[in-house]
Residue frames as qw, qx, qy, qz and C-alpha x, y, z in Angstrom:
[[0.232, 0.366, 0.878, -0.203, 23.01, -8.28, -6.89],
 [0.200, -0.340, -0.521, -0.757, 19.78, -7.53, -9.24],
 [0.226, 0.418, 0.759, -0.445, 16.45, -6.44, -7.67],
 [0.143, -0.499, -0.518, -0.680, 13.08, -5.74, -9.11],
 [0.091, 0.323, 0.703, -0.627, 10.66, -3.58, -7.39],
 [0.033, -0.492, -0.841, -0.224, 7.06, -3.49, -8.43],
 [0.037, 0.350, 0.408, -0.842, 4.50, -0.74, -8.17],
 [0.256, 0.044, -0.262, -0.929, 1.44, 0.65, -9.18],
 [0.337, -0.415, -0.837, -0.118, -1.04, -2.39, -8.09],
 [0.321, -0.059, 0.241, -0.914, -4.47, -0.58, -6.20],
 [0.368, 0.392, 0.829, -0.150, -8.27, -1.58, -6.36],
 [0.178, 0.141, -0.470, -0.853, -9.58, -0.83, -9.53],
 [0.699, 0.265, 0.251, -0.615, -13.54, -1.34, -10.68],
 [0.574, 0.358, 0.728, 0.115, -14.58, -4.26, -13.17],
 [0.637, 0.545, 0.310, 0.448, -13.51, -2.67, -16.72],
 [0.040, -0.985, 0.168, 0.024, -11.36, -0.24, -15.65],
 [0.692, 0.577, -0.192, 0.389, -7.78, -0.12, -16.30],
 [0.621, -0.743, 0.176, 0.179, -4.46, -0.24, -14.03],
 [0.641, 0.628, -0.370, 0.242, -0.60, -0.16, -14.93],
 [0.788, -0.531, 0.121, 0.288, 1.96, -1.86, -12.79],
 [0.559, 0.639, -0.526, 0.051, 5.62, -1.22, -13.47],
 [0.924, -0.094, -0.102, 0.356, 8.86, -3.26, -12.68],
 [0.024, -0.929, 0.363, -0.062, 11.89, -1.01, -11.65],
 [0.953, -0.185, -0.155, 0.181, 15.18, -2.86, -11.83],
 [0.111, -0.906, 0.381, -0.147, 18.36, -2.20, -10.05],
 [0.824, -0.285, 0.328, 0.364, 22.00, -3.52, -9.76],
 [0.305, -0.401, 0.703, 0.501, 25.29, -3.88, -11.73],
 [0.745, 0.532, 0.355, -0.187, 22.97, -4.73, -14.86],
 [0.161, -0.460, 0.498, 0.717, 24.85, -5.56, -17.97],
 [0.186, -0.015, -0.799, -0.572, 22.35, -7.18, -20.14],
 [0.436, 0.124, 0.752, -0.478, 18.44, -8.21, -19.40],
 [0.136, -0.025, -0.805, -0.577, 17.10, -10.61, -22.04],
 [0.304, -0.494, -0.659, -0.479, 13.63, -11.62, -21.26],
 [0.226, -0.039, 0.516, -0.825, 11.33, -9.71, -18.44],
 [0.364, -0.486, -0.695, -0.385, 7.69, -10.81, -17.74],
 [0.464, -0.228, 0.411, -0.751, 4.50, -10.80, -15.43],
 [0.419, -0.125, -0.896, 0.080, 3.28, -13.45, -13.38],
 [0.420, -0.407, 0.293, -0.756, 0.73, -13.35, -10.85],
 [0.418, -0.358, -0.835, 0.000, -1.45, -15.79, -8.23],
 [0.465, -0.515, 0.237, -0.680, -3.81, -15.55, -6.30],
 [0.506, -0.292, 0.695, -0.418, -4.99, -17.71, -3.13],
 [0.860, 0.074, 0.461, -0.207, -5.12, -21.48, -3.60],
 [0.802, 0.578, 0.125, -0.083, -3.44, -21.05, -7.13],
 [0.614, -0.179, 0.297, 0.709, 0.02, -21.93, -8.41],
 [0.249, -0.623, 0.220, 0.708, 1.72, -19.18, -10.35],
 [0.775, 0.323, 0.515, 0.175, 1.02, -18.13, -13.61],
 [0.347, 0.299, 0.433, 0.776, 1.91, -16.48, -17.13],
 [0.298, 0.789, 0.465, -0.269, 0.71, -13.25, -17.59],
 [0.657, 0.738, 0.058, 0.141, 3.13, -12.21, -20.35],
 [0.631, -0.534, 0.233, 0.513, 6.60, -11.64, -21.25],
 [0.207, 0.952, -0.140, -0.178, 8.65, -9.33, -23.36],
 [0.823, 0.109, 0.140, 0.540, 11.92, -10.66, -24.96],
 [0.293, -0.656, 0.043, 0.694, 15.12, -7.97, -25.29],
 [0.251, 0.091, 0.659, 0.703, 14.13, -7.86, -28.75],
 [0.339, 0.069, 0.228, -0.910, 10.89, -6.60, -28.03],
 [0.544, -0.193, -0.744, -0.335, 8.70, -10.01, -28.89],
 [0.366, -0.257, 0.505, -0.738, 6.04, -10.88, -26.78],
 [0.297, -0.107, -0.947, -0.051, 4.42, -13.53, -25.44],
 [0.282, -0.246, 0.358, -0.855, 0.86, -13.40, -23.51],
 [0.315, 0.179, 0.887, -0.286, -1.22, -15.64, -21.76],
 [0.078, -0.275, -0.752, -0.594, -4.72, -16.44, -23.77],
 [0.204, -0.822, -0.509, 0.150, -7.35, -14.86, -20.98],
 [0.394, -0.576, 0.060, 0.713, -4.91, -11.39, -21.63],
 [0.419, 0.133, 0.525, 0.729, -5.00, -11.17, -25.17],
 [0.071, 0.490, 0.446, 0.746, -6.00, -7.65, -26.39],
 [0.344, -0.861, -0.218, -0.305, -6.36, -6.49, -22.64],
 [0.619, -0.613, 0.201, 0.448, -3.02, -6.42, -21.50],
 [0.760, 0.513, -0.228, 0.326, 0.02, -4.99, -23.31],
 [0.590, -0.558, 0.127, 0.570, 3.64, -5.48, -21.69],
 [0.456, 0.754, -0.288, 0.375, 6.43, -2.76, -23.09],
 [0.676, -0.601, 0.063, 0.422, 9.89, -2.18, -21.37],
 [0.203, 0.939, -0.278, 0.016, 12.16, 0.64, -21.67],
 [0.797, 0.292, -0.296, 0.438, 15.80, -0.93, -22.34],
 [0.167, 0.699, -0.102, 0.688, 17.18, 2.01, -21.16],
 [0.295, -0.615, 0.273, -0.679, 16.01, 2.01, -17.78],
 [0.411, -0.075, -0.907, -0.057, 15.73, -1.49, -17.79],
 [0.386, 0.049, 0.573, -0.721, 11.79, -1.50, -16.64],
 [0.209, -0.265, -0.838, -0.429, 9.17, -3.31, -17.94],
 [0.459, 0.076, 0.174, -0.868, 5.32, -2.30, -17.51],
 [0.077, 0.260, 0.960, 0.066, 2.02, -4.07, -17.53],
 [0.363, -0.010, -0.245, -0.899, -1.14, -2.02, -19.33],
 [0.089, 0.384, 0.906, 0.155, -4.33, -3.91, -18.05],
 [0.370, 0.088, 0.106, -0.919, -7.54, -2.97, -19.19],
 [0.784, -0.136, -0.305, -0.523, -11.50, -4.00, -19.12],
 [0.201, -0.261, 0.766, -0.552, -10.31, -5.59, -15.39],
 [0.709, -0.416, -0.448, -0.351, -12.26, -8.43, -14.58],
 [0.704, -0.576, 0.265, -0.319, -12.81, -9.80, -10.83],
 [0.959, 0.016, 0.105, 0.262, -10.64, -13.00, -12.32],
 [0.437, 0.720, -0.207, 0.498, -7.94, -10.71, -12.53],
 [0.447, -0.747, 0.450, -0.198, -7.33, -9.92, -8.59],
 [0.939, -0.206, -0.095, 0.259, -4.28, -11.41, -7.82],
 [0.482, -0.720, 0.316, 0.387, -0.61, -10.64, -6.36],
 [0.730, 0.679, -0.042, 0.064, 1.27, -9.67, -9.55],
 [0.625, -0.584, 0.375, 0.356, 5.24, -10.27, -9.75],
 [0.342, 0.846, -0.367, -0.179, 7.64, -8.99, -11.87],
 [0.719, -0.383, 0.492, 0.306, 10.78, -11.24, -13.09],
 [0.413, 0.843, -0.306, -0.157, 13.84, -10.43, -15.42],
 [0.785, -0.393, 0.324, 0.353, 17.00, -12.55, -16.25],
 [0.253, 0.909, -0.280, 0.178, 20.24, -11.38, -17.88],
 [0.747, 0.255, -0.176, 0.588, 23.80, -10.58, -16.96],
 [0.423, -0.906, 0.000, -0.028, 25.16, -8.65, -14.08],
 [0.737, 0.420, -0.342, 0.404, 28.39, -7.81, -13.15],
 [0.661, -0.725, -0.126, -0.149, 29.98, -8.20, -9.78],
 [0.644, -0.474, 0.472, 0.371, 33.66, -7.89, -8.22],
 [0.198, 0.636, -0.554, -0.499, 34.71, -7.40, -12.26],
 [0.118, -0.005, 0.967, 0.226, 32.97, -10.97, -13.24],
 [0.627, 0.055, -0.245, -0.737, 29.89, -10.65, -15.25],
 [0.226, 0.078, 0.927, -0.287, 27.20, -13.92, -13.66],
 [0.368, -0.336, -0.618, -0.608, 23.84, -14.52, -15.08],
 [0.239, 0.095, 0.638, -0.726, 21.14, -13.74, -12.88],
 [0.287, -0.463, -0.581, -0.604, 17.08, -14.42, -12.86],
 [0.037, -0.107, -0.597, 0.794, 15.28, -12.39, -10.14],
 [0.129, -0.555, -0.736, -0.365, 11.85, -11.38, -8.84],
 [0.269, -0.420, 0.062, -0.865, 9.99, -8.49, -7.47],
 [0.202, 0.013, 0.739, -0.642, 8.14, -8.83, -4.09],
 [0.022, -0.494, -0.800, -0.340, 4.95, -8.41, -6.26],
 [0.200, -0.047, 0.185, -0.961, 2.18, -5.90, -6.15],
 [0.314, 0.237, 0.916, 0.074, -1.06, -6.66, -5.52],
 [0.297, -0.181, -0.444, -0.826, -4.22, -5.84, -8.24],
 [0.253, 0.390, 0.767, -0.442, -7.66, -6.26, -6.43],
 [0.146, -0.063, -0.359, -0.920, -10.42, -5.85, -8.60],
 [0.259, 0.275, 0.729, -0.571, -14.10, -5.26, -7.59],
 [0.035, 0.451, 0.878, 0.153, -17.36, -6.60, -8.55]]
């Protein structure tokens, strides 16, 4: 099995600056794209950017030029750099990677998610 676990969500001030990461673990033989997603209360799930194993990114349009994702191959993690926090930012961020694992000597394709962390940001 693959897990992600999440860390590094806190309360942070209006323009101030947090980093989550994404730790994964398992039998990992490949992970092709990783992102962040978050919601908060009342809202469905959204984009908040994603990272291809090639290192392309994708990022939502309320993010641009105040988030940047990176992930280390290597360790197969993937970070989230916000800065200039707004209050529309608090929400329950979640990590999610998919790939290739390998289990009992058969390699399976997997997409998982992290529990999430949350960001809280005050007014």
């Amino acid at each position: 099995q693959v897990h992600l676990v999440e860390s590094g969500g806190g309360l942070v001030q209006t323009g101030g600056s947090l980093r989550v990461s994404c730790q994964s673990s398992g039998q990992i033989l490949r992970i092709a794209d990783m992102g962040w997603y978050r919601q908060s209360p009342g809202r469905q799930r959204e984009l908040v950017a994603t990272v291809s194993g090639d290192g392309k990114t994708v990022y939502a349009d309320s993010v641009k030029g105040r988030f940047t994702i990176g992930r280390d191959n290597a360790e197969n993690t993937v970070y989230l750099q916000m800065s200039s926090l707004k209050p529309e930012n608090t929400a329950v961020y979640y990590c999610d990677a998919g790939g290739t694992f390998t289990r009992y000597g058969q390699n399976r394709d997997f997409e998982v998610w992290g529990q999430g962390t949350l960001v809280n940001v005050s007014s």
